[in-house]
N, C-alpha and C positions, 0 to 999 in steps of 0.2 A: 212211603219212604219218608226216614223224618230226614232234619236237617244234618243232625249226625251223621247217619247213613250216605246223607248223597254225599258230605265232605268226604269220607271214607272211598266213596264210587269217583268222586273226581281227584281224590290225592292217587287211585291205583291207576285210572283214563291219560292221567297226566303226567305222570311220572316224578309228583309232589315228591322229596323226600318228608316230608313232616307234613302233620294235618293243618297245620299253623299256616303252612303256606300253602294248601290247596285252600283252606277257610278265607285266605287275603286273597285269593284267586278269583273266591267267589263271589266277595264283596266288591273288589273293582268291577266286575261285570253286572254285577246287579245296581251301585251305583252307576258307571258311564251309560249303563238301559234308561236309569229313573231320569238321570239328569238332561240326558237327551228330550224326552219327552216332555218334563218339564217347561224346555225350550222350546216344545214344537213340533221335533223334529222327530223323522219315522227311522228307526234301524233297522237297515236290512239285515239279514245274514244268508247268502245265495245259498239254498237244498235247506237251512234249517227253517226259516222263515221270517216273519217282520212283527215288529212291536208298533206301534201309532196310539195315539192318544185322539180321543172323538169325545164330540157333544154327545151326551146323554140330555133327552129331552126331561123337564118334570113331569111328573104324573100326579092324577088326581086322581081321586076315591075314598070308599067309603068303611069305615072299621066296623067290621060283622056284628050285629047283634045290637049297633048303634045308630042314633041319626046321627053322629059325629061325621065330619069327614075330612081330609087331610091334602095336603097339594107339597107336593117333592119341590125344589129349587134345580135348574137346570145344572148339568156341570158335566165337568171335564174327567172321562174315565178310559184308563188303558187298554190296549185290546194287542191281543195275538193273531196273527192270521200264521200256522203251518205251513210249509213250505213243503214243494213235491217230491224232494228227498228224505226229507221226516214223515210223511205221510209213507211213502212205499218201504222204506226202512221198515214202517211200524206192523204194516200190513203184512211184512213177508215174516211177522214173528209169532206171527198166528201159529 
């Protein structure tokens, strides 16, 4: 699904009159997500699930075929963990 599509899936979910305001619908919540974590800080949402931001450790290695080799910088990357209403919802669509 592209990004069209889901505005199209959250303007008929939501009862958007126009795409215009399911599209600003979509950006506040994907903004107030980033900027949370940005901060720090983990968003729950109770049966859908949570966002949290974690170290990602660096990594080292080697580029095939070379004696080159390479070492990552540690950093800070986003993570989802599903929630056990979005998992059973999903499960019972089989």
């Amino acid at each position: 699904m592209n990004k069209a599509q889901f505005v199209e899936l959250v303007q008929a979910s939501g009862n958007y009159k126009t795409k215009a305001e399911a599209e600003n619908a979509i950006k506040a919540f994907t903004d107030a997500v980033a900027n949370a974590l940005v901060s720090k800080e983990d968003v729950s949402l109770v049966g859908f699930g949570s966002f949290s931001a974690g170290l990602q450790k660096g990594k080292s290695g080697k580029v095939p075929g070379t004696d080159k080799t390479y070492k990552t910088q540690d950093k800070m990357v986003p993570k989802f963990k599903a929630g056990k209403g979005l998992k059973d919802r999903i499960a019972a669509g089989k």
